[in-house]
N, C-alpha and C positions, 0 to 999 in steps of 0.2 A: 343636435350637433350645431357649433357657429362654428362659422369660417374666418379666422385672421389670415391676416399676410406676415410675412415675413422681410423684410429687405437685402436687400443683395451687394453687391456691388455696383457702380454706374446708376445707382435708380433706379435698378430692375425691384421689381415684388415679386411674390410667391407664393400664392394662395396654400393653407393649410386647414386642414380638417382637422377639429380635436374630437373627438369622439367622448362619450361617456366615462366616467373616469372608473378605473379598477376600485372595484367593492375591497374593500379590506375589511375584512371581519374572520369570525369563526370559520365560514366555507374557505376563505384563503386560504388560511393555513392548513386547514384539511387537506385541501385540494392539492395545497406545496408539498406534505410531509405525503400523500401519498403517492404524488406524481416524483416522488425523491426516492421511495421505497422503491415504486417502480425500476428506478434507474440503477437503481442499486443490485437490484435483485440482476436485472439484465447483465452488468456489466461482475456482477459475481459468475453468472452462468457461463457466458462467455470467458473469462480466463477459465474457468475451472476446464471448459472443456475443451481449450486450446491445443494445449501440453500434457503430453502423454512421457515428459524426460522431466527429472530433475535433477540436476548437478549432472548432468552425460547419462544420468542410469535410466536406461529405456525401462516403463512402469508398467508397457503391456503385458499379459498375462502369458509366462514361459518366456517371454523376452532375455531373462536375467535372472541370477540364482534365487531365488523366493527369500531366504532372508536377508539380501541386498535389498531386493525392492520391497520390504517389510519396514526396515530401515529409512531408507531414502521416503518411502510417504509417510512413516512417524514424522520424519525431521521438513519436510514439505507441509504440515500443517502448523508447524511451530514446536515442535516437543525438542524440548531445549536437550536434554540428557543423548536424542537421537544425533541430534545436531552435530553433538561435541563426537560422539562416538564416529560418523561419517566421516568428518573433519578429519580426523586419527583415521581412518581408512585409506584416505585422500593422499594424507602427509605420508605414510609409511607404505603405498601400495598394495593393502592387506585386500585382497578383491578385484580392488580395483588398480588402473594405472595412477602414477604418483601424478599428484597436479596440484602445485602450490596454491594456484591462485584462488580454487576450488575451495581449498585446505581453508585459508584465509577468510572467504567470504559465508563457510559451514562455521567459523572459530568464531566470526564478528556478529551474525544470526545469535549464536548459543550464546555470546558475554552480554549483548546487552540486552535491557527489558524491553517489554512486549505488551500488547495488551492496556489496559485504565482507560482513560475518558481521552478524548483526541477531540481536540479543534478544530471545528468545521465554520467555515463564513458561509453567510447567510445573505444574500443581496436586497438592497432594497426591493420590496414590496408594494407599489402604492405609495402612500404617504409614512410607511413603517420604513423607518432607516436599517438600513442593513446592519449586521451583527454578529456576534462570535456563538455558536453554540454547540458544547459537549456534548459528546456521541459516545456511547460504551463500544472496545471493541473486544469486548471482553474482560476476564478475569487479568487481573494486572499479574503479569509473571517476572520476576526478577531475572536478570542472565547470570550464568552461571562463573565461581569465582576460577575453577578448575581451566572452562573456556580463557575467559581471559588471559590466565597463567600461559596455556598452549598460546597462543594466540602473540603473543610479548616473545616468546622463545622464538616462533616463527619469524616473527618480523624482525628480530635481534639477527637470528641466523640469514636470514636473507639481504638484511639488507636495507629492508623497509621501514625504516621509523613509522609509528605511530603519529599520527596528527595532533598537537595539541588542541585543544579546545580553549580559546583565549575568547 
């Protein structure tokens, strides 16, 4: 270890300890992708085991009619076809009470994709500068054209323009 100073304002110094410098090599990045797995896996555990509701439909077991809540966790894992179908439950009351907003956020889930290689930053490292790196999060699934159509009628009938994308 050497010790610099640092300066301050008024003349004051600052004694600093530098310490050894971070090894970057093979064990780093080991070390990062698996200390990243780690966090990943934790913070999958924890949501998954937060929420026992999705979209109001309570998922515990007799809670709610069995093919509601059959539904409601197809469309809680991303199954675009459950999605669109719930949404249509939402809109029309079939089950459940009517709730647009519900409707809306089940119709914009199903229209658009899902899924392909997602961009993840990567902080610097040591003397490796930080960086952009692709992560699978799965099979790439397209959204559905049926959703979108619903989806256009609802916000037409309500009210709600759609946002451009400029």
């Amino acid at each position: 270890m050497r010790e610099t100073t640092n300066t301050l304002p008024f003349g004051r110094t600052l004694p600093i300890r530098r310490t050894a410098p971070l090894v970057v090599g093979r064990t780093a990045w080991v070390r990062t992708l698996k200390d990243g797995a780690i966090l990943l896996t934790i913070a999958f555990i924890l949501t998954s085991c937060t929420s026992n509701r999705y979209a109001g439909i309570d998922l515990r077991s007799g809670a709610s009619e069995p093919e509601l809540q059959k539904l409601a966790m197809r469309a809680r894992v991303g199954d675009k076809s459950a999605q669109l179908e719930l949404g249509g439950r939402f809109e029309t009351g079939r089950g459940v009470g009517v709730d647009r907003a519900i409707s809306r956020m089940l119709y914009t889930a199903a229209a658009n994709d899902s899924g392909g290689p997602v961009p993840v930053w990567t902080p610097r490292i040591g003397k490796v500068s930080g960086h952009i790196a692709f992560y699978s999060s799965g099979p790439r699934v397209p959204g559905l054209p049926a959703a979108r159509a619903r989806l256009k009628s609802l916000e037409n009938r309500d009210g709600h323009p759609r946002r451009s994308r400029k």
